[in-house]
Residue, then its C-alpha position, 0 to 999 in steps of 0.5 A: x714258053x706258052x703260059x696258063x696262068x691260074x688264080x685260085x679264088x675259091x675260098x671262103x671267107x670264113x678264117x678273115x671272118x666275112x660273110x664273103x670270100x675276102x678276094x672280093x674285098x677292096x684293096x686300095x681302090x681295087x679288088x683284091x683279086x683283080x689286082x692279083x690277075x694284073x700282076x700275074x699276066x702281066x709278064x705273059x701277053x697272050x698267056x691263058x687266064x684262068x680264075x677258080x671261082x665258088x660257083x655263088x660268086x659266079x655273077x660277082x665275078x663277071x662284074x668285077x672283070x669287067x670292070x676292073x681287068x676288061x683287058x685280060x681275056x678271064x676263063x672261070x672255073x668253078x672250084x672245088x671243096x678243097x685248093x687241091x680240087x679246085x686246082x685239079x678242076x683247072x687242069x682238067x679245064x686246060x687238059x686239051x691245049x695240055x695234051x695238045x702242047x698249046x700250054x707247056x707251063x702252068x703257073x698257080x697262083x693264090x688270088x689272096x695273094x695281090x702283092x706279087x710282083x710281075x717280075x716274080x712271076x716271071x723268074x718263077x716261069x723262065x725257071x720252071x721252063x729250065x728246070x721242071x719246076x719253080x716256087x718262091x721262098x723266104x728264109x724263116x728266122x730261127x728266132x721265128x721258130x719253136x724249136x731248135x734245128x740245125x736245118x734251114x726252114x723257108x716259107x714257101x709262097x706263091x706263084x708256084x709253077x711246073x711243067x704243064x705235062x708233068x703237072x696234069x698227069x701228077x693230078x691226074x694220079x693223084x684224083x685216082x688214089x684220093x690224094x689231096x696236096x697241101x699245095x701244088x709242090x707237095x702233089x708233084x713231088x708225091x708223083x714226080x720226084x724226080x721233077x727238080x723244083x728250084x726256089x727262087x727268092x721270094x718277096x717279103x712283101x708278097x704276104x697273103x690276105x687272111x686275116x684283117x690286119x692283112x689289109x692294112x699291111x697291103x694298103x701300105x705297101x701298095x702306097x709305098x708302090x705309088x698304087x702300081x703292082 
């Protein structure tokens, strides 16, 4: 496997209710987002690394790595409007080691998301090598639901990750006909449903920072860990 890993951190703060992006908050003596980048090279030495940044936190960004990763070799992509653009804007940063077979995996992982495993990441690649494409899952409770159904309903999380050939040009289409995914699975089964995209089982732990409370449900998960991962 030769791995991009990209970390999308080009949000805005506006739903966790602060003035700045809630990636950049302290989480148990470390940003949100550096931890998010350990966990997920963590499995792939020599991967490439590539964090989705809002251009205004260009600076802040900087500070944080060195700081805090100075051992991951962090490339920064300016993102854009919407999750579905800034992930286009970091395949078309990738497209050449793409088209040239440097990268044949691309995993994409929200960087708000600071509870995932490294070996999460790694069956989510070994997965995704075998069989086009891979994303985390857990089984939602019907008691969790509305409605009644018959059919078995899964949350999906991240890392999610696909054939870096596939991926690219599936983006590609879909920056021609103005379509915009709610995640990268939706864009590549839009374009490439032929693609096979495995669940494999997800954490529970892995619970995405969006809002306040969210913070203490990771401290204390992150202190059950002994503060590692």
């Amino acid at each position: 496997m030769r791995i991009a890993v990209v970390v999308l951190a080009a949000g805005s703060g506006s739903r966790f209710g602060n003035a700045t992006n809630k990636v950049w908050l302290p989480l148990s003596g470390r940003r949100i987002i550096s931890r998010s980048l350990s966990n997920a090279v963590k499995s792939f030495p020599g991967c490439r690394s590539v964090l989705v940044i809002n251009s205004a936190d260009t600076a802040l960004a900087n500070q944080v790595l060195r700081r805090e990763a100075p051992h991951i070799d962090v490339e920064l992509v300016n993102g854009g409007d919407s999750r579905h653009e800034s992930e286009y804007n970091a395949l078309m940063h990738l497209a050449p080691a793409i088209e040239d077979g440097s990268i044949n995996l691309v995993l994409i992982h929200d960087g708000a998301r600071p509870l995932a495993t490294s070996m999460l990441f790694h069956d989510i690649a070994t997965t995704a090598h075998h069989h086009g494409g891979a994303l985390p899952a857990i089984v939602v409770d019907p008691r969790e639901m509305d409605t009644i159904t018959d059919n078995q309903i899964v949350r999906v999380q991240t890392p999610q990750a696909f054939r870096a050939e596939e991926l690219l040009s599936a983006y590609q289409q879909a920056h021609t006909d103005n379509f915009i995914g709610t995640d990268t699975a939706a864009c590549m089964e839009r374009y490439f449903p032929n693609v096979c995209s495995i669940a494999v089982a997800g954490e529970v732990q892995n619970v995405k920072i969006t809002y306040p409370q969210d913070l203490v449900i990771a401290e204390h998960v992150l202190e059950m860990r002994g503060y590692k991962e």
